[in-house]
PDBQT receptor file of N, H, CA, C and O in Angstrom, charges set to zero:
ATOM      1  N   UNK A   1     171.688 143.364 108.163  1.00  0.00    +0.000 N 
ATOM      2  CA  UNK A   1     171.117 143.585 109.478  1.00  0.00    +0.000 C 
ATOM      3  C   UNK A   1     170.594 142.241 109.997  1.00  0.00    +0.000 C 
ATOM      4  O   UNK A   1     170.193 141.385 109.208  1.00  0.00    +0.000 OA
ATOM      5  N   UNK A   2     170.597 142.043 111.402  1.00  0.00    +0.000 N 
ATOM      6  H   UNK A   2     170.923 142.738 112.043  1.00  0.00    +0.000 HD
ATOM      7  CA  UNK A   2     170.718 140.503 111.772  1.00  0.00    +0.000 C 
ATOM      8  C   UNK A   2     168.702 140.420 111.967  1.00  0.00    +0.000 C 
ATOM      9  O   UNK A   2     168.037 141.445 111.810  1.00  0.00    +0.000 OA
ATOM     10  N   UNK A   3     168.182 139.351 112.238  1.00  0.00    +0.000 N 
ATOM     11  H   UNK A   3     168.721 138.519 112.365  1.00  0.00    +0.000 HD
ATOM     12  CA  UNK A   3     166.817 139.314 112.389  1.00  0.00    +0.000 C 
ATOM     13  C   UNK A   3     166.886 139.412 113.359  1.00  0.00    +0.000 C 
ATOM     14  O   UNK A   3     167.452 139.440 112.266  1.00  0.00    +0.000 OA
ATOM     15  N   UNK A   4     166.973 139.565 114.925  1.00  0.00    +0.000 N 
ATOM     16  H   UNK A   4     166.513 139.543 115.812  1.00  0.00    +0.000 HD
ATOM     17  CA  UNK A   4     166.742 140.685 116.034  1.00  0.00    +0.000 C 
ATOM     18  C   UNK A   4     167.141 142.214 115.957  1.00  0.00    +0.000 C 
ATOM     19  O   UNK A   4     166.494 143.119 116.484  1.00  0.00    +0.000 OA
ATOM     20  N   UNK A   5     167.977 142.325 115.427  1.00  0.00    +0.000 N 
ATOM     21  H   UNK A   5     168.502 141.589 114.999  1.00  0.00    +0.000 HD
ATOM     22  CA  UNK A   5     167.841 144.016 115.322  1.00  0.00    +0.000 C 
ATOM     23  C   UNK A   5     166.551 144.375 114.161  1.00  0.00    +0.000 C 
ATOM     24  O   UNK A   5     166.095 145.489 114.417  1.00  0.00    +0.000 OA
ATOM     25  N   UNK A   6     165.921 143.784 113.076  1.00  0.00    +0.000 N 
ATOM     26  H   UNK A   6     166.291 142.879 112.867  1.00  0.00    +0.000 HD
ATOM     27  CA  UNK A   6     165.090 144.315 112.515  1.00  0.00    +0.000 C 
ATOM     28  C   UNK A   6     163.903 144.094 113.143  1.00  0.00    +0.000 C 
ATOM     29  O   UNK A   6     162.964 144.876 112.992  1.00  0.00    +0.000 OA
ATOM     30  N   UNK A   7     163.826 143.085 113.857  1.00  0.00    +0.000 N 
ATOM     31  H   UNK A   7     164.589 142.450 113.980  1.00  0.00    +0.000 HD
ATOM     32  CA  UNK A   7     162.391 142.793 114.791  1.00  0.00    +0.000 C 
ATOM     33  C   UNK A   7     162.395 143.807 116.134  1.00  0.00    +0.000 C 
ATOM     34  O   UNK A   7     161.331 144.065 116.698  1.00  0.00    +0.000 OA
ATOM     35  N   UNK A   8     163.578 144.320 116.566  1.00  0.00    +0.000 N 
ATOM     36  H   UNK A   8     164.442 144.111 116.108  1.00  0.00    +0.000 HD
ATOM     37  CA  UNK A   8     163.683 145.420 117.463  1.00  0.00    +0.000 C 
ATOM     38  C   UNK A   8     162.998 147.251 117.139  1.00  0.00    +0.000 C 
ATOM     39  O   UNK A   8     162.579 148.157 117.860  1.00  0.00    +0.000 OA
ATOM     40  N   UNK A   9     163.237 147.029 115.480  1.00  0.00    +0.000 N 
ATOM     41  H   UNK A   9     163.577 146.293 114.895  1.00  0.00    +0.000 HD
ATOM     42  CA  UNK A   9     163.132 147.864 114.648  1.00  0.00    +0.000 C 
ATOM     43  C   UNK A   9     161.933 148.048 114.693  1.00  0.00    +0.000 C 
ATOM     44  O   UNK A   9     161.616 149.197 114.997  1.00  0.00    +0.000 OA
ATOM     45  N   UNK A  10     161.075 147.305 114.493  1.00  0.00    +0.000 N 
ATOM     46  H   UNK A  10     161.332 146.371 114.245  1.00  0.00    +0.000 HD
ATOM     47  CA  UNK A  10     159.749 147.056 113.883  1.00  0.00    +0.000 C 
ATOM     48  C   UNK A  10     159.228 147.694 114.905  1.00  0.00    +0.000 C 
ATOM     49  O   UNK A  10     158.476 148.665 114.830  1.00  0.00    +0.000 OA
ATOM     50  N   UNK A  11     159.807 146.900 116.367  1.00  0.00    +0.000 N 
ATOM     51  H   UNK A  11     160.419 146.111 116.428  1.00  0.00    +0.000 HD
ATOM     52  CA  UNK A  11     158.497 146.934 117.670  1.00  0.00    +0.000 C 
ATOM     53  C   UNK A  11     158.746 148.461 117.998  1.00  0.00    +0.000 C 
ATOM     54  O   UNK A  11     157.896 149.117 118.601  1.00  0.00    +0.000 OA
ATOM     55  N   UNK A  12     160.022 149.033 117.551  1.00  0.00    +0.000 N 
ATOM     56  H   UNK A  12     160.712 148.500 117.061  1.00  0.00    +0.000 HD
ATOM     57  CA  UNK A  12     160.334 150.682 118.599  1.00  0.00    +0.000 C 
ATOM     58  C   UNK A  12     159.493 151.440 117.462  1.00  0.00    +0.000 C 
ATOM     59  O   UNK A  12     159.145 152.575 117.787  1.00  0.00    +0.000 OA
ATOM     60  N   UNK A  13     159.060 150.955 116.026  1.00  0.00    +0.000 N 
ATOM     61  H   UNK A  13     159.343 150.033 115.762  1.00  0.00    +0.000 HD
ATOM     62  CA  UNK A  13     158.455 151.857 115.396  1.00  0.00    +0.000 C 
ATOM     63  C   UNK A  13     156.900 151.262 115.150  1.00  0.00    +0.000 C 
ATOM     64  O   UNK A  13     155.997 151.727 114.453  1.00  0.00    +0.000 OA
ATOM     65  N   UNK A  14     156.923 150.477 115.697  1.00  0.00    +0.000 N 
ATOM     66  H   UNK A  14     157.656 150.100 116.263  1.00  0.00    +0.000 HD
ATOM     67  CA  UNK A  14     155.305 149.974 116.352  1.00  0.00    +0.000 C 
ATOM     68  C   UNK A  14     155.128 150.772 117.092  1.00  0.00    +0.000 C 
ATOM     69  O   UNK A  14     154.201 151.517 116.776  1.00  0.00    +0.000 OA
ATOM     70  N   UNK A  15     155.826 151.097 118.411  1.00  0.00    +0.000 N 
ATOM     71  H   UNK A  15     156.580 150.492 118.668  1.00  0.00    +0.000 HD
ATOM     72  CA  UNK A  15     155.528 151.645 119.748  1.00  0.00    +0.000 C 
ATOM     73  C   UNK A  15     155.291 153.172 119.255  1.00  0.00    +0.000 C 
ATOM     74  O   UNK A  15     154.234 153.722 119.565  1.00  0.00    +0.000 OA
ATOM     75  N   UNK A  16     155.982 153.662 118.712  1.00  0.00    +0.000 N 
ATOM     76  H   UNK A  16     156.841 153.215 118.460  1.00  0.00    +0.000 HD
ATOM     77  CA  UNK A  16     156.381 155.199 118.305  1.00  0.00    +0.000 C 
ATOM     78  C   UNK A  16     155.062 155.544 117.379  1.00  0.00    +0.000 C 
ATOM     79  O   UNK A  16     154.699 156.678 117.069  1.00  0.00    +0.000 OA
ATOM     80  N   UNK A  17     154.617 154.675 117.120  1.00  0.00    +0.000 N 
ATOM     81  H   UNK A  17     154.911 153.753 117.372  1.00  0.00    +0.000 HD
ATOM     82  CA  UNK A  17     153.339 155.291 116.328  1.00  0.00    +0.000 C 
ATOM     83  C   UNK A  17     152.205 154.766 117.015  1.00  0.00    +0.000 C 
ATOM     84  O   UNK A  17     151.169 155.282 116.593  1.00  0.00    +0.000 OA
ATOM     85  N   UNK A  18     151.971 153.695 118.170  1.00  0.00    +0.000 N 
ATOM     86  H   UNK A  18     152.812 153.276 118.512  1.00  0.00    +0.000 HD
ATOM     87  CA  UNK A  18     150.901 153.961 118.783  1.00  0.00    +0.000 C 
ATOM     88  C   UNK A  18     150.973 155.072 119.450  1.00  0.00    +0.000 C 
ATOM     89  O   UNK A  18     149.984 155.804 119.399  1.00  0.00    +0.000 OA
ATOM     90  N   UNK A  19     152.332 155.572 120.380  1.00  0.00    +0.000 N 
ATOM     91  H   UNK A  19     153.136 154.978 120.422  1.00  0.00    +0.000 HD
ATOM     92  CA  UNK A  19     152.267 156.722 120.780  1.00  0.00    +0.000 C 
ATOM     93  C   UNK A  19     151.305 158.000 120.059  1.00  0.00    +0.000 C 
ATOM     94  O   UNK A  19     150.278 158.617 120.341  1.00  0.00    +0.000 OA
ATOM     95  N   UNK A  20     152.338 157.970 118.945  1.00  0.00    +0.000 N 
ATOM     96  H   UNK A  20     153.172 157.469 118.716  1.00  0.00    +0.000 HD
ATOM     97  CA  UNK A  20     152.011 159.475 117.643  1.00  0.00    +0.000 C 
ATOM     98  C   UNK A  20     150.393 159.487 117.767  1.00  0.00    +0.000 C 
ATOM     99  O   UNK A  20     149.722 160.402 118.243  1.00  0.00    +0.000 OA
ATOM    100  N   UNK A  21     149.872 158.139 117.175  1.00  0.00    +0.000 N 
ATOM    101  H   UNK A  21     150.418 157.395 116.788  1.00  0.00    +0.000 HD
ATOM    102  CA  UNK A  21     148.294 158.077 117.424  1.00  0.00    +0.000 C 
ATOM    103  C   UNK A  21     148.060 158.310 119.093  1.00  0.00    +0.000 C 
ATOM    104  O   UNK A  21     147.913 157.991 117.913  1.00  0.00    +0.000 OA
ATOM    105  N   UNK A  22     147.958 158.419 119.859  1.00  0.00    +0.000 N 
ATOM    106  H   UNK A  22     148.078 158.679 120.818  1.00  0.00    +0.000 HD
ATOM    107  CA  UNK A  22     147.167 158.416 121.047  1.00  0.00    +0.000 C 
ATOM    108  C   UNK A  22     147.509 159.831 121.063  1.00  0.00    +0.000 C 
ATOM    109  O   UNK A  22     146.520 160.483 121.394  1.00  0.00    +0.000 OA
ATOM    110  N   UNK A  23     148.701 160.679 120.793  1.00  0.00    +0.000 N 
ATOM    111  H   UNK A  23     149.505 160.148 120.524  1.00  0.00    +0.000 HD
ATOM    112  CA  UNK A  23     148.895 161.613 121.281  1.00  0.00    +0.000 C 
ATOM    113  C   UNK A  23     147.948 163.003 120.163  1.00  0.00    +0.000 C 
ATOM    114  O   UNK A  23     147.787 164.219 120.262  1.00  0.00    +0.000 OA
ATOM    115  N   UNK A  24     147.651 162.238 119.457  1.00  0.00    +0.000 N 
ATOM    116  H   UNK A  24     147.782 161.250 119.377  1.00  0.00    +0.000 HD
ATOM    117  CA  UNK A  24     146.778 163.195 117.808  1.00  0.00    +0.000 C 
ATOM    118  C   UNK A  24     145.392 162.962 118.909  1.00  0.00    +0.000 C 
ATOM    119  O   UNK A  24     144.920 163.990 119.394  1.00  0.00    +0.000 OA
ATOM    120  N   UNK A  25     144.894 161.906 119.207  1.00  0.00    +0.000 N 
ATOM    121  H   UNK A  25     145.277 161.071 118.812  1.00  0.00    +0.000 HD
ATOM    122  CA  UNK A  25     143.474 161.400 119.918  1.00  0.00    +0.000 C 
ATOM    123  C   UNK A  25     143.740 162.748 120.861  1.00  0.00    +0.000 C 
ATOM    124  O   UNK A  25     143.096 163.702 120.424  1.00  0.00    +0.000 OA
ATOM    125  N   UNK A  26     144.471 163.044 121.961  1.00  0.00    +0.000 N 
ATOM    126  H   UNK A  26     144.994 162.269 122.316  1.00  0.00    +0.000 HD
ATOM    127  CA  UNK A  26     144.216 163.665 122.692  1.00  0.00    +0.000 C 
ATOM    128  C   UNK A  26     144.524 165.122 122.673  1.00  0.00    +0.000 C 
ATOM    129  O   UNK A  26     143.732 165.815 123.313  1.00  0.00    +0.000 OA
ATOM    130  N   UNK A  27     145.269 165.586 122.220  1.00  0.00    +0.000 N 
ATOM    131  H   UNK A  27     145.912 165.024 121.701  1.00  0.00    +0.000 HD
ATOM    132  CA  UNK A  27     145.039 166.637 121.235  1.00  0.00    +0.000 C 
ATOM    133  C   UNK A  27     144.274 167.109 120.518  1.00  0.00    +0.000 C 
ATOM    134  O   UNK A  27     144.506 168.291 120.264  1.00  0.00    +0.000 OA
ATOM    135  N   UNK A  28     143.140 166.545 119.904  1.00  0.00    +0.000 N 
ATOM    136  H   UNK A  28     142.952 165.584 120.110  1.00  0.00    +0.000 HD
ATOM    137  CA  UNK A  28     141.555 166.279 119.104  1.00  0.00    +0.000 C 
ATOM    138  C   UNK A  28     140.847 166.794 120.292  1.00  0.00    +0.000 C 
ATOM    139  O   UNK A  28     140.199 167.823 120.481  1.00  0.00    +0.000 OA
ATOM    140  N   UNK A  29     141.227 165.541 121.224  1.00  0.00    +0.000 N 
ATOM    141  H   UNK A  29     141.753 164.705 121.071  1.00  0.00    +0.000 HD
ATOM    142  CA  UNK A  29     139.967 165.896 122.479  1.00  0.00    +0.000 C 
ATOM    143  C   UNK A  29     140.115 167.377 123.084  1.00  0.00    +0.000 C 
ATOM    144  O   UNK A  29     139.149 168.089 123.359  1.00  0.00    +0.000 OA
ATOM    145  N   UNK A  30     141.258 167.684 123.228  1.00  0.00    +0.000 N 
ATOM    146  H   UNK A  30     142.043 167.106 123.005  1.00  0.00    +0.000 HD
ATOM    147  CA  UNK A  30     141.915 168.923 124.314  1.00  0.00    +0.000 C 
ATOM    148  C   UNK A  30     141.163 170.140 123.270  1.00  0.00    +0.000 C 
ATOM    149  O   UNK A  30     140.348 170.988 123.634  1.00  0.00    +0.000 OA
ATOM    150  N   UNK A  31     141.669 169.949 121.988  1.00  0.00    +0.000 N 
ATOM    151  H   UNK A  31     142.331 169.260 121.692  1.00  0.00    +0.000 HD
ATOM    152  CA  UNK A  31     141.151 171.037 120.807  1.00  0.00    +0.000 C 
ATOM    153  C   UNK A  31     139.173 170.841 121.144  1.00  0.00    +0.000 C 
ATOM    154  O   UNK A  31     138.577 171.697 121.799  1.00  0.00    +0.000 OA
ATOM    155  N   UNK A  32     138.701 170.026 120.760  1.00  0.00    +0.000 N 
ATOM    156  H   UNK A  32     139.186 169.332 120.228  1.00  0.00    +0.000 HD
ATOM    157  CA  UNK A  32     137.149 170.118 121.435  1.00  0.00    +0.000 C 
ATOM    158  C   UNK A  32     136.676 170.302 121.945  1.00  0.00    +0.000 C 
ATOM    159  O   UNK A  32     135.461 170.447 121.811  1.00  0.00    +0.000 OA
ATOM    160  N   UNK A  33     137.754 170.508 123.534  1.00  0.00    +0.000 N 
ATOM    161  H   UNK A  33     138.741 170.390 123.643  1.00  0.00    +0.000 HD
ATOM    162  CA  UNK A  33     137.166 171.166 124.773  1.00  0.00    +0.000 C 
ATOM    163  C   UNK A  33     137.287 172.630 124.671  1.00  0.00    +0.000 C 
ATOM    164  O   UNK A  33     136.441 173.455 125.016  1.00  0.00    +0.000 OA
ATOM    165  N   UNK A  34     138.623 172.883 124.074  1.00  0.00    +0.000 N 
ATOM    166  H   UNK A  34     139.311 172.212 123.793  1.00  0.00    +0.000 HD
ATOM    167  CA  UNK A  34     138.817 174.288 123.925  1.00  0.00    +0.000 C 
ATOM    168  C   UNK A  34     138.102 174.782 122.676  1.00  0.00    +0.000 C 
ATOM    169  O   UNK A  34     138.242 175.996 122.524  1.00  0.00    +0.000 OA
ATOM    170  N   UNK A  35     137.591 174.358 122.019  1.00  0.00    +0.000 N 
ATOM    171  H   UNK A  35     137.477 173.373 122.143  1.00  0.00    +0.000 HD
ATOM    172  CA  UNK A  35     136.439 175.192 121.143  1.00  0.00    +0.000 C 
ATOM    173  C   UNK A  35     134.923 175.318 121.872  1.00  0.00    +0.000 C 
ATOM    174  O   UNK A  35     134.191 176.304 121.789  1.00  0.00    +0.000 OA
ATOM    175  N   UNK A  36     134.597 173.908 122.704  1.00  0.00    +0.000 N 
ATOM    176  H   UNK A  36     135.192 173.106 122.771  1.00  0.00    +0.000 HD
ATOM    177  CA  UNK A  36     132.830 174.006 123.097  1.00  0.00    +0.000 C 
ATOM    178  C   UNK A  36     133.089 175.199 124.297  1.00  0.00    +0.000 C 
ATOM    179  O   UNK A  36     132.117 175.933 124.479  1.00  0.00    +0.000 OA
ATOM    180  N   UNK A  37     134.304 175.470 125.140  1.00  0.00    +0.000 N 
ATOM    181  H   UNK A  37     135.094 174.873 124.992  1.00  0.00    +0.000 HD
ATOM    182  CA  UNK A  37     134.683 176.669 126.065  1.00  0.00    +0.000 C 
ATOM    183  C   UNK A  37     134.577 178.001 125.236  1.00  0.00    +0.000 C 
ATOM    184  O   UNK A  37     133.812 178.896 125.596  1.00  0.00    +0.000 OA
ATOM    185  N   UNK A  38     135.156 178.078 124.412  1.00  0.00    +0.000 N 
ATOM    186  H   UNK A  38     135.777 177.351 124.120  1.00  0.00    +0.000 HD
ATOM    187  CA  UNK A  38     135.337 179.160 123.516  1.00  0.00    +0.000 C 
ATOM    188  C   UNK A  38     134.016 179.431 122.785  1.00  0.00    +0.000 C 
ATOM    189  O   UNK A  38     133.745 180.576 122.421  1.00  0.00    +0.000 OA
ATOM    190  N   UNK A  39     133.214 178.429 122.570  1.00  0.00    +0.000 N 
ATOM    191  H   UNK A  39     133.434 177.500 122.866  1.00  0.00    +0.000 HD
ATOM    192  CA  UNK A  39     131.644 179.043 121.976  1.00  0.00    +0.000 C 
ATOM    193  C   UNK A  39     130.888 178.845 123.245  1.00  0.00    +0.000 C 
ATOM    194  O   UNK A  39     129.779 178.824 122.711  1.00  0.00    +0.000 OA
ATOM    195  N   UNK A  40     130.586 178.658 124.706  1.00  0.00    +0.000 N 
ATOM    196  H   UNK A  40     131.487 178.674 125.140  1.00  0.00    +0.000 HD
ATOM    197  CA  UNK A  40     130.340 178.179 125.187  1.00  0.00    +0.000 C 
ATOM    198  C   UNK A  40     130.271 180.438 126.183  1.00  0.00    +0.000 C 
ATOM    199  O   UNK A  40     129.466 180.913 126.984  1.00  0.00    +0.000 OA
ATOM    200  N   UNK A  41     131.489 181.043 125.522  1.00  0.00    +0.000 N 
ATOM    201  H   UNK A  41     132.142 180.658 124.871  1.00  0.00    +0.000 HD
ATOM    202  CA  UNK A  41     131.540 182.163 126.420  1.00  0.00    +0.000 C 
ATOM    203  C   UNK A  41     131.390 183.578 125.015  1.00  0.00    +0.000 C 
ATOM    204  O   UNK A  41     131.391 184.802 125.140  1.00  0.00    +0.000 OA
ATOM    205  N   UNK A  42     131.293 182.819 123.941  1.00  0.00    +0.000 N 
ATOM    206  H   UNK A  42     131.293 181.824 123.839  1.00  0.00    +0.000 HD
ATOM    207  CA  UNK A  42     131.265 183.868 123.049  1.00  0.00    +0.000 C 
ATOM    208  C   UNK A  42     129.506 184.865 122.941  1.00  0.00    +0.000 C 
ATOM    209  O   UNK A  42     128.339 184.472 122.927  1.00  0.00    +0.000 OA
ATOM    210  N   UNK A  43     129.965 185.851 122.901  1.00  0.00    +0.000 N 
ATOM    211  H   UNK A  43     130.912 186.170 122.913  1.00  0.00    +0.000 HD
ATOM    212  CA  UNK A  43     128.660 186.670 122.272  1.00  0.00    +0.000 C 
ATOM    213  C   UNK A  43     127.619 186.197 121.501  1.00  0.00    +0.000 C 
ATOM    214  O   UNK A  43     126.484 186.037 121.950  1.00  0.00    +0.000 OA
ATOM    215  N   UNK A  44     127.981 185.941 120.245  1.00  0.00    +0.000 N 
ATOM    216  H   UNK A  44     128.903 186.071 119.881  1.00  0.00    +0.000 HD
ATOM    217  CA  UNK A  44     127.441 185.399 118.976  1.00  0.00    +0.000 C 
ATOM    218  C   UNK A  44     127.920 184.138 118.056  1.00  0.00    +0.000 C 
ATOM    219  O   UNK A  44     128.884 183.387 118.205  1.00  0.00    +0.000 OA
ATOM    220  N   UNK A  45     127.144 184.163 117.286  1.00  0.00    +0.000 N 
ATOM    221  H   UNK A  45     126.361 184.773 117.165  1.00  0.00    +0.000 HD
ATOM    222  CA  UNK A  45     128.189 183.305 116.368  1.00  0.00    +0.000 C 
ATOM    223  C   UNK A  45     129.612 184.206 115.743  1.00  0.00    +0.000 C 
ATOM    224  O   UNK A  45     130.814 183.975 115.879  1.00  0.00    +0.000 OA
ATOM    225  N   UNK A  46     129.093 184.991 115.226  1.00  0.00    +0.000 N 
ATOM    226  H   UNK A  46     128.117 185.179 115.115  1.00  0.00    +0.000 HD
ATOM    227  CA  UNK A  46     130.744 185.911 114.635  1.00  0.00    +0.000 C 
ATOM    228  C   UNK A  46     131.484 186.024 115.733  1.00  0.00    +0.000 C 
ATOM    229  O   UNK A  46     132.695 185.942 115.528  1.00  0.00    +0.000 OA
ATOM    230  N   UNK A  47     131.075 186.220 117.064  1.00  0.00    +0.000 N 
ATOM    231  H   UNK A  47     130.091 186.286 117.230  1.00  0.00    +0.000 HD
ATOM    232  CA  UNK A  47     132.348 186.320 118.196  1.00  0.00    +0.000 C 
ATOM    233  C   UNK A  47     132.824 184.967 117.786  1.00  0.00    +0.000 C 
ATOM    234  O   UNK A  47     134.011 184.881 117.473  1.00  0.00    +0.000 OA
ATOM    235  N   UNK A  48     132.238 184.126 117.749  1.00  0.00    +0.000 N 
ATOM    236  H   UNK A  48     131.273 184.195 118.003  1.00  0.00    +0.000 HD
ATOM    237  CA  UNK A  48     133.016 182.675 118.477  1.00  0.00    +0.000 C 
ATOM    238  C   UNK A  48     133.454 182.004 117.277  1.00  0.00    +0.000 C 
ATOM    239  O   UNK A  48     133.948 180.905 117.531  1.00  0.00    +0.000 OA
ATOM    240  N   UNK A  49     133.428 182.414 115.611  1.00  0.00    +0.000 N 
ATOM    241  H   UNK A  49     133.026 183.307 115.405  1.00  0.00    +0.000 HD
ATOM    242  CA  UNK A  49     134.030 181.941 114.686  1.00  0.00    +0.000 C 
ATOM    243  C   UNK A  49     135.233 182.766 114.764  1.00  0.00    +0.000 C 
ATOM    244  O   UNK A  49     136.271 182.115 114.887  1.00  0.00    +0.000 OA
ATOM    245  N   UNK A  50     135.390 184.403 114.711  1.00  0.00    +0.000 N 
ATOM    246  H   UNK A  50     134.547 184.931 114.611  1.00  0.00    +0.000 HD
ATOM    247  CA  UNK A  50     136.292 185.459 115.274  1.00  0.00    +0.000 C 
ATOM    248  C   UNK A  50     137.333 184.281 115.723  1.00  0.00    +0.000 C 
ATOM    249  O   UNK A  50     138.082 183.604 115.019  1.00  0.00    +0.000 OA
ATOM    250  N   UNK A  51     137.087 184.267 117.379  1.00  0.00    +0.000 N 
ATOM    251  H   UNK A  51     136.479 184.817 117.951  1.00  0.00    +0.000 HD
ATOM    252  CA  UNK A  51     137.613 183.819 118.605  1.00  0.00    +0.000 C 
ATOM    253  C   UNK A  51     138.463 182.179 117.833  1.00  0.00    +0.000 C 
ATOM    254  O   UNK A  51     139.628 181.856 117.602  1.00  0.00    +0.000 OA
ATOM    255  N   UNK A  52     137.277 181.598 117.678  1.00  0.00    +0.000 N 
ATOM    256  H   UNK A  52     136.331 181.861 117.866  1.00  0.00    +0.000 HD
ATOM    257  CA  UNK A  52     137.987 179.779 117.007  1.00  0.00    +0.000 C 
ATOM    258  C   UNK A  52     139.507 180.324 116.015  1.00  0.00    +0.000 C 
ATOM    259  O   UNK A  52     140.706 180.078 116.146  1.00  0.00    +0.000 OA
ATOM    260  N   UNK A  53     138.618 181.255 114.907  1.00  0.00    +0.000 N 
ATOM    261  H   UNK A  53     137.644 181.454 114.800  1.00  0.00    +0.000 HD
ATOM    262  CA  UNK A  53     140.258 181.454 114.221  1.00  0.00    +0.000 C 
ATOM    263  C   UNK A  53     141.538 181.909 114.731  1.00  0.00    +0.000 C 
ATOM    264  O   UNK A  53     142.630 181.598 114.256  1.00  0.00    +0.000 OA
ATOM    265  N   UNK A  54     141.291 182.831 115.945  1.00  0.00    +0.000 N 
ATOM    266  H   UNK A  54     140.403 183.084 116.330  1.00  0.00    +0.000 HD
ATOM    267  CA  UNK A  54     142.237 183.449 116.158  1.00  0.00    +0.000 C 
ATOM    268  C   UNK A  54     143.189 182.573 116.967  1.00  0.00    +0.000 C 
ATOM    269  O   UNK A  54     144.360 182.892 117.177  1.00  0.00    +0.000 OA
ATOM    270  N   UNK A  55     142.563 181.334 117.456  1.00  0.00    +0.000 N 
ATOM    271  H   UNK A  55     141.612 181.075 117.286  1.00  0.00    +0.000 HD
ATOM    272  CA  UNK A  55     143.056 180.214 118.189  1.00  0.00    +0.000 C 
ATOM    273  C   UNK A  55     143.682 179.203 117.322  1.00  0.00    +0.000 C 
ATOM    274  O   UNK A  55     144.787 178.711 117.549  1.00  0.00    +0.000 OA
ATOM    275  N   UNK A  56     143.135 178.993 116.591  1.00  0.00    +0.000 N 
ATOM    276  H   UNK A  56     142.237 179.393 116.406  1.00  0.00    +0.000 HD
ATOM    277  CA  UNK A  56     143.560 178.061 115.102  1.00  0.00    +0.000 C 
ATOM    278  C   UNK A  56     142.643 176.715 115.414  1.00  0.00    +0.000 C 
ATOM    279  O   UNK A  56     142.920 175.556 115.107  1.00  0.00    +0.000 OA
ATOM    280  N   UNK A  57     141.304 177.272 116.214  1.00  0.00    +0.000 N 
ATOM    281  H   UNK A  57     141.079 178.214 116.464  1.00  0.00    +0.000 HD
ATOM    282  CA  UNK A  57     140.676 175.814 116.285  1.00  0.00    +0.000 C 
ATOM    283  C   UNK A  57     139.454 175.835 114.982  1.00  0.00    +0.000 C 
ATOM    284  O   UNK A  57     139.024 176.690 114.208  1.00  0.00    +0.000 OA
ATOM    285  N   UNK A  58     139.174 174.258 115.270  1.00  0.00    +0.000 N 
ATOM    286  H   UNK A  58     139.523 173.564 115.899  1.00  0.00    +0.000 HD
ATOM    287  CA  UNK A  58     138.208 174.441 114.110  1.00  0.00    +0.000 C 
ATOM    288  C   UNK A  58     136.713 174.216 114.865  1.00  0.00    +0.000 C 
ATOM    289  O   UNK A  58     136.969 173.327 115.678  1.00  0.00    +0.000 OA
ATOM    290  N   UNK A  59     135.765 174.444 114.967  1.00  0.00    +0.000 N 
ATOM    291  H   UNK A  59     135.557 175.166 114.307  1.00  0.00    +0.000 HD
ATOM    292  CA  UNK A  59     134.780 173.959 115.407  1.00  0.00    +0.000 C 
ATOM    293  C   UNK A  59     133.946 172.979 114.613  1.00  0.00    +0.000 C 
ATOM    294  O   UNK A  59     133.312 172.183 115.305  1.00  0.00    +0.000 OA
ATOM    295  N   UNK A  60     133.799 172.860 113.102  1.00  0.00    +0.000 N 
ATOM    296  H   UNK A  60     134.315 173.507 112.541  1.00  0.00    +0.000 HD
ATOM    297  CA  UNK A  60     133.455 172.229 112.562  1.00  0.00    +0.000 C 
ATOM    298  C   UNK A  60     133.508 170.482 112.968  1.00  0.00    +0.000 C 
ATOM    299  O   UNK A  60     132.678 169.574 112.928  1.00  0.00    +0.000 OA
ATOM    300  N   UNK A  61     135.054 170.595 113.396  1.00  0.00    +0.000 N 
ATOM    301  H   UNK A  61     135.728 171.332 113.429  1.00  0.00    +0.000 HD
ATOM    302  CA  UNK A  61     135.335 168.930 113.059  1.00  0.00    +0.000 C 
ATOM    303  C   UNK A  61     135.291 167.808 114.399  1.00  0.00    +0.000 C 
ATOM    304  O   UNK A  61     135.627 166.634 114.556  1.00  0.00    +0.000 OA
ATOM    305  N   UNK A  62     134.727 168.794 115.182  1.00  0.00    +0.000 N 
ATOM    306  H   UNK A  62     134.454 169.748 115.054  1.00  0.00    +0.000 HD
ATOM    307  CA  UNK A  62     134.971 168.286 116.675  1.00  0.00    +0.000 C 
ATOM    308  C   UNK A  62     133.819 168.101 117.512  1.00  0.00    +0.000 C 
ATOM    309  O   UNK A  62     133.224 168.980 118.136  1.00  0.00    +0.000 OA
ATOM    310  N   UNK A  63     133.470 166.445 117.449  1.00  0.00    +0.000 N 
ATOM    311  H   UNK A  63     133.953 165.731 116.942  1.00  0.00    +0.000 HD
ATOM    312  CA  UNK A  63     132.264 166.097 118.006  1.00  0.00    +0.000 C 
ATOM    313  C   UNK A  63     132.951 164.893 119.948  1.00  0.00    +0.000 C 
ATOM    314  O   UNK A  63     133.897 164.157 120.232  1.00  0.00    +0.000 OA
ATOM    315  N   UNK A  64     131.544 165.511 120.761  1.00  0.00    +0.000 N 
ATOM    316  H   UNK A  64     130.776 166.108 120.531  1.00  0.00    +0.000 HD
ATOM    317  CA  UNK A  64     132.051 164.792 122.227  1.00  0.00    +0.000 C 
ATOM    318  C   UNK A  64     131.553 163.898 122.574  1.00  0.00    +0.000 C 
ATOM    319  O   UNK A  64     131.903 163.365 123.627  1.00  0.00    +0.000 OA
TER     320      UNK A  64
């Protein structure tokens, strides 16, 4: 493989994983909003642990 195609290599899988990371960041954030909404309208605590699982969020891990 010539040394511009592996330095081409590098940068499209440089790029492809700052993407991957920014797109986990905001996904995190989107999941945090949709849990402090989701405890934010729940009854109790058992509603809104109920409610988090049935969503597949976690509330534990998600600070704003």
């Amino acid at each position: 493989m010539t040394s511009a195609r592996q330095t081409t290599l590098r940068h499209e899988q440089s790029e492809f994983s700052m993407a991957r990371a920014a797109e986990k960041a905001a996904c995190e954030k989107r999941n945090a909003m949709a849990a402090h909404t989701v405890a934010s309208h729940a009854l109790d605590a058992a509603d809104c642990a109920h409610l988090l699982q049935m969503l597949g969020l976690d509330a534990g891990s998600h600070e704003q």
